[in-house]
C-alpha positions as CSV (number, residue, x, y, z in Angstrom):
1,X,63.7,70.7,97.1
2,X,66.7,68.9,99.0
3,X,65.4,66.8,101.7
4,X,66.5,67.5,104.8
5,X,68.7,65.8,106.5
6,X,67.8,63.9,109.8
7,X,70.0,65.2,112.9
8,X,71.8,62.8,114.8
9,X,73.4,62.1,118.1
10,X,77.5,61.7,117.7
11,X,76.7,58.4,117.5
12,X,74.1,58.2,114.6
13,X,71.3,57.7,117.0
14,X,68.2,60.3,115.7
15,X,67.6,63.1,117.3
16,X,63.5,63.3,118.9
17,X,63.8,67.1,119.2
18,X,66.5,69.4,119.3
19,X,65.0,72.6,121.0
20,X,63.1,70.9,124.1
21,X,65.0,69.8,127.2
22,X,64.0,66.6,129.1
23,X,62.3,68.0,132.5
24,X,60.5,66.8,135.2
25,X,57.3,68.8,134.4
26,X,57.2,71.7,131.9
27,X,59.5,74.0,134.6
28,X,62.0,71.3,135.5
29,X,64.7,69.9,136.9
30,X,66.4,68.7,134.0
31,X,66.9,65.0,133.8
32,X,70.4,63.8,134.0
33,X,68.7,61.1,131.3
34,X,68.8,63.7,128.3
35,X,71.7,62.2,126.9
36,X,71.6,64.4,124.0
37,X,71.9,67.6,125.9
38,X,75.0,66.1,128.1
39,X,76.7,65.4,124.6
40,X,76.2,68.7,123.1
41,X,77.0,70.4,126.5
42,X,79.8,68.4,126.8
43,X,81.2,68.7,123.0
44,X,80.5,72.8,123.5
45,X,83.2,72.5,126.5
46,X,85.8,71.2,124.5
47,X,85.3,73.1,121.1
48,X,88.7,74.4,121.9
49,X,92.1,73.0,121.8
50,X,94.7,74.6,123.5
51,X,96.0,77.4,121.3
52,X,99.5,77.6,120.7
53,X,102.0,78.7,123.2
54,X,103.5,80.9,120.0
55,X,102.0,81.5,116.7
56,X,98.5,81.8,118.5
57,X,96.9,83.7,115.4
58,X,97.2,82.6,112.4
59,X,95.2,82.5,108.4
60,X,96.3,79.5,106.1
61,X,95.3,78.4,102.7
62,X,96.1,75.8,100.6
63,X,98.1,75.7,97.0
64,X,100.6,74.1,94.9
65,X,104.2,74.3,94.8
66,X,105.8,74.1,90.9
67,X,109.2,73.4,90.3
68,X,110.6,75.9,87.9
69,X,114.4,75.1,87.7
70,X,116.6,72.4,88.0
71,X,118.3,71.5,91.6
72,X,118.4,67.8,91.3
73,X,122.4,67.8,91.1
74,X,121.8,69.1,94.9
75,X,118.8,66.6,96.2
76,X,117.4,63.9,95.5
77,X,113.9,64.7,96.8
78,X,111.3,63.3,94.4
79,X,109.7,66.9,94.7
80,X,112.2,68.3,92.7
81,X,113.2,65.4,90.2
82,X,111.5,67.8,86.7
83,X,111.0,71.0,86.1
84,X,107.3,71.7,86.1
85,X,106.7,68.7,88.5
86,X,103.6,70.1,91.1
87,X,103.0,69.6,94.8
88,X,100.2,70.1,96.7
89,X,101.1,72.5,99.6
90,X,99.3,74.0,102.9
91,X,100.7,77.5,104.4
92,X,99.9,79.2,108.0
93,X,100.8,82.9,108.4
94,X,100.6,83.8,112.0
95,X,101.7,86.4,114.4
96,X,103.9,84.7,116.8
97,X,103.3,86.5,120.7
98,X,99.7,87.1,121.1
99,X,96.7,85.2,121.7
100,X,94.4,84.3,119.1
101,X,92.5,86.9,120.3
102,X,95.0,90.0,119.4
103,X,95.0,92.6,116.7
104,X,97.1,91.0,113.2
105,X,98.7,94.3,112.8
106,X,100.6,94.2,115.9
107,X,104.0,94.2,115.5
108,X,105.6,90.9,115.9
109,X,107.6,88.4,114.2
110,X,105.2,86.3,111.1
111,X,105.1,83.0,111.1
112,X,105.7,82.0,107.5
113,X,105.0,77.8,107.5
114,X,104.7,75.6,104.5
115,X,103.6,72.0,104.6
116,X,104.6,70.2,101.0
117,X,102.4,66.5,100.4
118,X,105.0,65.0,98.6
119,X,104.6,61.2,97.2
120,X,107.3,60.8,100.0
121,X,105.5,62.5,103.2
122,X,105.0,65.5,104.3
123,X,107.7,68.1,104.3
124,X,107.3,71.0,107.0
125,X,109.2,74.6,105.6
126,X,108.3,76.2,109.0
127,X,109.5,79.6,109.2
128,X,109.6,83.3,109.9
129,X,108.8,86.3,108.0
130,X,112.7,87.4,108.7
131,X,116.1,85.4,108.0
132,X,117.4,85.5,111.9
133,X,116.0,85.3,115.0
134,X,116.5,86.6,119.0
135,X,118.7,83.5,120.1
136,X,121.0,80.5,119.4
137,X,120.0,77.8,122.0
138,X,116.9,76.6,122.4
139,X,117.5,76.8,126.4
140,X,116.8,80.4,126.4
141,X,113.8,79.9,124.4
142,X,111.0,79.7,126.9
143,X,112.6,82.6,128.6
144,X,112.6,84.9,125.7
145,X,108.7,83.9,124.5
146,X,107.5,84.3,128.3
147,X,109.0,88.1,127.7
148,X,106.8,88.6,124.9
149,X,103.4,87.5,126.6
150,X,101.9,88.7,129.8
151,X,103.4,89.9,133.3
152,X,102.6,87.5,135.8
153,X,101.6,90.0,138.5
154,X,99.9,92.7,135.8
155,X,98.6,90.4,132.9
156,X,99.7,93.5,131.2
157,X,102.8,93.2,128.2
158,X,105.7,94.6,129.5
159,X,108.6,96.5,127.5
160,X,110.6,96.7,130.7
161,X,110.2,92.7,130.6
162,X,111.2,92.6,126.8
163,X,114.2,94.9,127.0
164,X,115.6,93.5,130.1
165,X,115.4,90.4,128.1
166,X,117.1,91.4,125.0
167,X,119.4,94.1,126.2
168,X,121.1,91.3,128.5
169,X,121.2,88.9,124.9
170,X,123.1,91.1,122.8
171,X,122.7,88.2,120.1
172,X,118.9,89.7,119.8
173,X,120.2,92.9,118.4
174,X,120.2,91.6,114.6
175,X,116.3,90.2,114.7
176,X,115.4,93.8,117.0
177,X,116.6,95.8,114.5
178,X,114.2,93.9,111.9
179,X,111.5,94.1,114.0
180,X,111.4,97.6,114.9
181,X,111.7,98.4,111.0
182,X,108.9,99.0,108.9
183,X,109.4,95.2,108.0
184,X,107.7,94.6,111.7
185,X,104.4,95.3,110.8
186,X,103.8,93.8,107.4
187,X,100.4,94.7,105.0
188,X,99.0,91.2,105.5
189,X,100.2,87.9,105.1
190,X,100.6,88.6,101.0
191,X,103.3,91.7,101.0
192,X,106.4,89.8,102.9
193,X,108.7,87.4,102.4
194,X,109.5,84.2,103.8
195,X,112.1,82.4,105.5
196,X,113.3,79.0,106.4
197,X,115.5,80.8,108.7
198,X,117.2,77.8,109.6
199,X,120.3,75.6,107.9
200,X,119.2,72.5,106.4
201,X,121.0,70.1,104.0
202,X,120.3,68.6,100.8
203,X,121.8,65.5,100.2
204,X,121.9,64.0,96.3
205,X,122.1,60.1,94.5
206,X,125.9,60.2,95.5
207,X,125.3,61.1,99.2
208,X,126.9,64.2,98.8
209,X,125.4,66.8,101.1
210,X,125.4,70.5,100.7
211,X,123.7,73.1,102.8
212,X,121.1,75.2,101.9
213,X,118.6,77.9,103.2
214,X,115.2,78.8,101.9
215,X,113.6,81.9,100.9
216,X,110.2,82.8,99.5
217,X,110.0,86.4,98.0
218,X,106.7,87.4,97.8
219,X,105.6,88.2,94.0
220,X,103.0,91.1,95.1
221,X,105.9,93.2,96.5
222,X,107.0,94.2,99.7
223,X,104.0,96.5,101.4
224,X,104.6,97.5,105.4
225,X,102.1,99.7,107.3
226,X,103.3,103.0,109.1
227,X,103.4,102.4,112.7
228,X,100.3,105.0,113.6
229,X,98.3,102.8,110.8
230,X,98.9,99.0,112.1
231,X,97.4,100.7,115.6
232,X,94.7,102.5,114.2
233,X,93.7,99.2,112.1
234,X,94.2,97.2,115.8
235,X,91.3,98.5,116.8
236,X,88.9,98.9,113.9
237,X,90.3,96.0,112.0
238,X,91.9,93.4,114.3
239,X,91.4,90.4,111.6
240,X,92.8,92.7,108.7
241,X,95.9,90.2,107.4
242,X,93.0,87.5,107.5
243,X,90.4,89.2,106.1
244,X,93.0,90.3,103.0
245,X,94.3,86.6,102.5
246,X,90.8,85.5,102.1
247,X,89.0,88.1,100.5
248,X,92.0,88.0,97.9
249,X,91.8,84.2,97.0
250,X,88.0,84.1,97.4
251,X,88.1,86.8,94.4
252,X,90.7,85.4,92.3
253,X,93.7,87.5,93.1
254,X,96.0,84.2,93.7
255,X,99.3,85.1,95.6
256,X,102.5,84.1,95.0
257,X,105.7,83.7,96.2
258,X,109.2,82.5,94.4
259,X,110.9,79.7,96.3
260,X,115.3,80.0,96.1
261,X,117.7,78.8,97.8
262,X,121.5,79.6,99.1
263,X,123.7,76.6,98.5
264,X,127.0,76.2,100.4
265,X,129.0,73.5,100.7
266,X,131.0,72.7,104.1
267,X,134.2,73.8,102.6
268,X,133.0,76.9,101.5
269,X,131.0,77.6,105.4
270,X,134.3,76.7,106.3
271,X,135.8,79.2,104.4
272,X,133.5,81.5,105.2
273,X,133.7,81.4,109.0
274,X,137.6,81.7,109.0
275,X,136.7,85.1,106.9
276,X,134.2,86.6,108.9
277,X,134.1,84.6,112.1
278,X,130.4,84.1,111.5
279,X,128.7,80.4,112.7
280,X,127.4,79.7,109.8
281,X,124.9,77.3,111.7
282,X,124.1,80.4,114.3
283,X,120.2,81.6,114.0
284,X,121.0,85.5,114.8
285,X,123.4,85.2,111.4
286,X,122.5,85.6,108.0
287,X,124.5,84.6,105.0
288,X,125.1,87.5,102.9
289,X,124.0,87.3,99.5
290,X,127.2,88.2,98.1
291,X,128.9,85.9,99.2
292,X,126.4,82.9,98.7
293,X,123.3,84.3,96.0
294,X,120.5,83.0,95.8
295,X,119.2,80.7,93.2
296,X,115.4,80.0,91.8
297,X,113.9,76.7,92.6
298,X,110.3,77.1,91.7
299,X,107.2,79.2,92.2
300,X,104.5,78.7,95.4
301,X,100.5,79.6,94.5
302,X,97.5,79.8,97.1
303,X,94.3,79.1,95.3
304,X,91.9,77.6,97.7
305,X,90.6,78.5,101.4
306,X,89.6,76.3,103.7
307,X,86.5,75.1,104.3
308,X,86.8,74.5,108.0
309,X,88.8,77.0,109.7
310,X,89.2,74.7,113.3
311,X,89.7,71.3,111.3
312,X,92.6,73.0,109.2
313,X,94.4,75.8,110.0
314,X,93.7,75.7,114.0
315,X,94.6,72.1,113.4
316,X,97.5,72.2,111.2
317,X,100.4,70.6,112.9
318,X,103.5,71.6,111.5
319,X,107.0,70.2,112.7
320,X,110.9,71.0,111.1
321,X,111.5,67.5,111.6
322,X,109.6,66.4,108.9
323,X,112.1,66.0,105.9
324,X,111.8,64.1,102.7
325,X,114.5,61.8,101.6
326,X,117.1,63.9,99.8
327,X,116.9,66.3,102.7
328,X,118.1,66.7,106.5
329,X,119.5,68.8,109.3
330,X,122.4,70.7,110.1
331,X,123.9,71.6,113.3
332,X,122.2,74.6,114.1
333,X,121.5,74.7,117.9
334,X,117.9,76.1,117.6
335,X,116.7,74.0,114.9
336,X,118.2,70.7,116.9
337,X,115.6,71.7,119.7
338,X,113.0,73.1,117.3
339,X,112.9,69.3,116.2
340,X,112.0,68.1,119.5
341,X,109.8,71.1,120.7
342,X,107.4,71.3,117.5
343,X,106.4,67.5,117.3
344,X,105.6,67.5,121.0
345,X,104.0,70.8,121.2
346,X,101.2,68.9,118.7
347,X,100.9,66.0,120.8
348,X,99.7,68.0,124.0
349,X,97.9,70.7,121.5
350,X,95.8,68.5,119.3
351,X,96.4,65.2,120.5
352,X,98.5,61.7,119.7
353,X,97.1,60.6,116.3
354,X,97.2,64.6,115.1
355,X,98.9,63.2,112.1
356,X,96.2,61.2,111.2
357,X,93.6,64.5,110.3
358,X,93.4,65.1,106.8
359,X,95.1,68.1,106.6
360,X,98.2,66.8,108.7
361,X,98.0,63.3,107.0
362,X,100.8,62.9,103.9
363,X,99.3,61.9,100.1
364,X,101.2,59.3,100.4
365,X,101.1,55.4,101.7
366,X,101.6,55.3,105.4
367,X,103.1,52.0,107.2
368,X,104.2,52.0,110.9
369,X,103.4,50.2,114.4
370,X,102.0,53.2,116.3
371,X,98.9,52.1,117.2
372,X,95.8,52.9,119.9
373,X,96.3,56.4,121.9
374,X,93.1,58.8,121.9
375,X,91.5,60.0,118.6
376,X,93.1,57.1,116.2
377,X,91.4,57.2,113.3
378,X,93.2,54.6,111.1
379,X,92.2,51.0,111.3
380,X,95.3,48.8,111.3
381,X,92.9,45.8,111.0
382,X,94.9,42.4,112.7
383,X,98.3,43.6,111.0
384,X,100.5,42.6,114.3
385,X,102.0,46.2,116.0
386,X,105.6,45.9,116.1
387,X,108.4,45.2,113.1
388,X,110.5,42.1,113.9
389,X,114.6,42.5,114.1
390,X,116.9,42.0,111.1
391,X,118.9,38.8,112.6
392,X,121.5,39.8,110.1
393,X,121.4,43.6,111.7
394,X,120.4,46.6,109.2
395,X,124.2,48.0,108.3
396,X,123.2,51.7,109.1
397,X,125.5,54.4,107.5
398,X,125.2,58.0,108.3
399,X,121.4,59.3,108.8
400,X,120.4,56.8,106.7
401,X,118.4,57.4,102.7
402,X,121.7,58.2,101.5
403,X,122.8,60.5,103.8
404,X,126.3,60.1,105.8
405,X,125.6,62.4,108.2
406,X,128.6,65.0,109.2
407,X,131.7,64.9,111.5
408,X,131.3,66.1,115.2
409,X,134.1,67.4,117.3
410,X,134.9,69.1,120.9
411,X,134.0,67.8,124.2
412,X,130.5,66.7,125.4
413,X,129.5,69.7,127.7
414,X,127.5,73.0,128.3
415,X,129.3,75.7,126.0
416,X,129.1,79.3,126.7
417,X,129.7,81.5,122.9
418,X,128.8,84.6,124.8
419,X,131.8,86.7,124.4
420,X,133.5,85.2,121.5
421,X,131.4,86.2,118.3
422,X,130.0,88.7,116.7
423,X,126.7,90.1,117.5
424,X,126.5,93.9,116.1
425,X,128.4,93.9,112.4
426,X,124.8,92.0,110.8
427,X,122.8,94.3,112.8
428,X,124.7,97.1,111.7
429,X,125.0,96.2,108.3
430,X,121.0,95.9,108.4
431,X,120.8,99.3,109.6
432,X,123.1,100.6,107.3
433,X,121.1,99.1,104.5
434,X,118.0,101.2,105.1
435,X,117.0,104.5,103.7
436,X,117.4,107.4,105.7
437,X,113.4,107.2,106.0
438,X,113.2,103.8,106.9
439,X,115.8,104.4,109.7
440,X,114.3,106.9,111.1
441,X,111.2,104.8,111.6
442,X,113.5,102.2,113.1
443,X,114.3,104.9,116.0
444,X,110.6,106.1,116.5
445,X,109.6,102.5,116.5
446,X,112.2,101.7,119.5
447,X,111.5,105.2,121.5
448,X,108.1,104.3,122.1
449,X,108.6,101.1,123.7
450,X,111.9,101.8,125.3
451,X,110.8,105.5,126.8
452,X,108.7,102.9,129.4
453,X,112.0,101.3,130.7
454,X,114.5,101.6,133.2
455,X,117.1,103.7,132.9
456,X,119.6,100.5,133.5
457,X,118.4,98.6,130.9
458,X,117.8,101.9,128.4
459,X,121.8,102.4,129.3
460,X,122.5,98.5,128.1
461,X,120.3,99.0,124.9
462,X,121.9,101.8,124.0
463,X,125.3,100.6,124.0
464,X,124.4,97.8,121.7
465,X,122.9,100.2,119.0
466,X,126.2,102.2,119.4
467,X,128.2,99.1,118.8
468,X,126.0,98.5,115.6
469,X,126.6,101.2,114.5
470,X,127.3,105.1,116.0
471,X,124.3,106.9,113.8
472,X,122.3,103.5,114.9
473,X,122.2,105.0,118.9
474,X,122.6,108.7,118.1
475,X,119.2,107.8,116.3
476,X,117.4,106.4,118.9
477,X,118.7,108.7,121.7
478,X,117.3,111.8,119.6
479,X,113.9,109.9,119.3
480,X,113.8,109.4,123.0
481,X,114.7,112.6,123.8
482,X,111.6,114.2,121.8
483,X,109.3,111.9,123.8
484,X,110.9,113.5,127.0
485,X,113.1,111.1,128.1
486,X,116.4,112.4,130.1
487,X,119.5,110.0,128.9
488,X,122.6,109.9,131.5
């Protein structure tokens, strides 16, 4: 028989006895004296860290990332450098606009993140479950996500807020017309793809950079529940996506999902844009396969749960920022704020040193002069806390580790693109890529929420869906009129 193990305050101090308040007499008052009580009292007040503004919900698991073809001509990233070369990796699936406390099944965006330990730090792959999103600045952003929670008078979700919202961004259209689908309301975390979403670059030995976006196609197939099923399982399942990702790993069923890549270099976005008059760099845009396919890269396995759901995936700190050498940025608008806004969100959330719990900390050596703040767990011993200057200077080209960085033109000022792109030929061609079936889920899917609006913003939604495509509003106007709605 194990011997039990003698309880302690925080501190190591034994515990006398953990069931008996200190009292004065056997009916009280307590005694402010009890210092155990005060600790656990105080500790059970702060169990909770602030949840997330977005991505509230969220399941993780970790695995290991094995590269299965050859992209070193593209990167130099030590991940990459042989085929069959593993990484340790950490993924969060999440809903993105409820609480922690709402249903999995709702429909909503996923949050599809990927934290790889390399022997160079950690790189962040945080995504979506789709390849665009609702906007292209990052100034709108706290507008848009404030649609998507609560009314402030009501506490209640509000289509009338979320259409207002998206039928005044026409840019939204593409990432609405995904989320409406059938794609909106995915069978668990293991049946969808994901997406880096973003443009990043790869940069390789010669400094040559190219640009590249990730995708992860799931290897258990695409599954989707019906709209009437993702309510029903709202209520009698709300932890269902969870309760699949872990009963699936605890039993052995291992899922997988292939990592590839679409490569471009600037001449051929160049060329590309002058074709299509697409930003490449734009967030609402996808690049079409045809014209840039996708390539294998290697093969992503989750094999272990967590032990500690708090300490790892409430925990988890992800950040876009956090590239490997052979790796960088482009100028996409959204990911240049998403670069800020993630790093900082962690600092308020979990705390300064967040990046020094284990499953935030890289597998690799870590030198730098940050030093004190709450929570530090390292001990930097009497190594002084500052670097000295390079009398001589440090010669910086480009970005630095090889990487030149890329030309930047125009006038330093606020620029309005409303007006002079595209916003409804990628919707449309989304649409038009569905089965008749699927599309007509698409328009039941919209008629529910958009039978609860008014009719101004109905009339502005509409006229993007016509502009996507005519069948695309004829659609949803024959789905709104079987739910009784009267359209001007």
């Amino acid at each position: 028989m194990s011997k039990t193990k003698q309880l302690t305050t925080a501190s190591g101090i034994p515990v006398a006895d953990n069931q008996n308040s200190i009292s004065a007499g056997p009916r009280g008052p307590l005694l402010l004296q009890d210092f155990h009580l005060i600790e656990k009292l105080q500790h059970f007040n702060r169990e909770r860290i602030p949840e997330r503004v977005v991505h509230a919900k969220g399941s993780g698991a970790y695995g290991s990332f094995t590269v299965t073809h050859d992209i070193s001509a593209h990167t130099k990233a030590q991940l990459f450098s042989a085929i069959g070369k593993r990484t340790e990796v950490f993924v969060r699936f999440s809903t993105v606009g409820g609480e922690r406390g709402s249903a999995d099944t709702e429909r909503d965006p996923r949050g599809f993140a990927v934290r790889f330990y390399t022997e160079q730090g950690n790189w962040d792959l945080v995504g979506n479950n789709t390849p665009m999103f609702f906007i292209k600045d990052p100034i709108k952003f706290p507008d848009f996500v404030h649609t998507q929670k609560r009314d402030p008078q009501t506490n209640l979700k509000s289509s009338g807020m979320m259409f207002d919202f998206w039928s005044k961004a026409p840019e939204s259209l593409h990432q609405v017309t995904m989320l409406f689908s059938s794609r909106g309301t995915p069978d668990g975390y293991r049946h969808m793809d994901g997406f880096g979403s973003h443009t990043f670059s790869l940069i390789n030995e010669a400094g040559e950079r190219v640009f590249v976006k990730w995708h992860l196609r799931t290897e258990q197939g695409i599954k989707n529940l019906s709209a009437e099923l993702a309510q029903r399982l709202a209520g009698s399942d709300p932890d269902y996506a969870q309760r699949d990702l872990y009963g699936a790993i605890e039993h052995g069923q291992f899922p997988r999902w292939e990592l590839r890549a679409q490569i471009a270099t600037q001449q051929e976005l160049a060329r590309w844009e002058t074709r299509t008059g697409w930003n490449p760099f734009d967030l609402t845009k996808v690049w079409p396969h045809a014209d840039f396919p996708l390539i294998t890269v290697g093969m992503l396995e989750l094999d272990r749960n967590p032990a500690n759901y708090h300490a790892e995936v409430e925990q988890v700190a992800f950040s876009p920022a956090n590239v490997v050498p052979g790796m960088g940025y482009s100028p996409d608008k959204m990911l240049q704020g998403r670069l800020f806004a993630y790093h900082d969100a962690q600092l308020y959330r979990v705390g300064t040193n967040h990046q020094q719990l284990a499953v935030n900390a890289p597998r690799c050596p870590v030198h730098h002069q940050q030093r004190d703040g709450a929570m530090t767990i390292y001990d930097h011993g009497a190594a002084p806390n500052y670097e000295n200057v390079s009398e001589a200077g440090t010669a910086p080209l480009g970005f630095g580790h090889g990487d030149a960085g890329w030309p930047v033109t125009g006038s330093a000022a606020r620029h309005d693109e409303r007006g002079t792109g595209d916003d409804f030929t990628q919707a449309g061609n989304l649409f038009r890529l569905m089965p008749m079936e699927e599309q007509q889920h698409l328009f039941e899917n919209l008629a529910g929420p958009l039978s609860q609006v008014s009719p101004a913003i109905l009339k502005r939604q509409l006229a993007h869906f016509d502009r996507a495509d005519a069948a695309y509003g004829a659609g949803v106007r024959a789905a709104l009129e079987k739910r009784g709605v009267l359209i001007d």
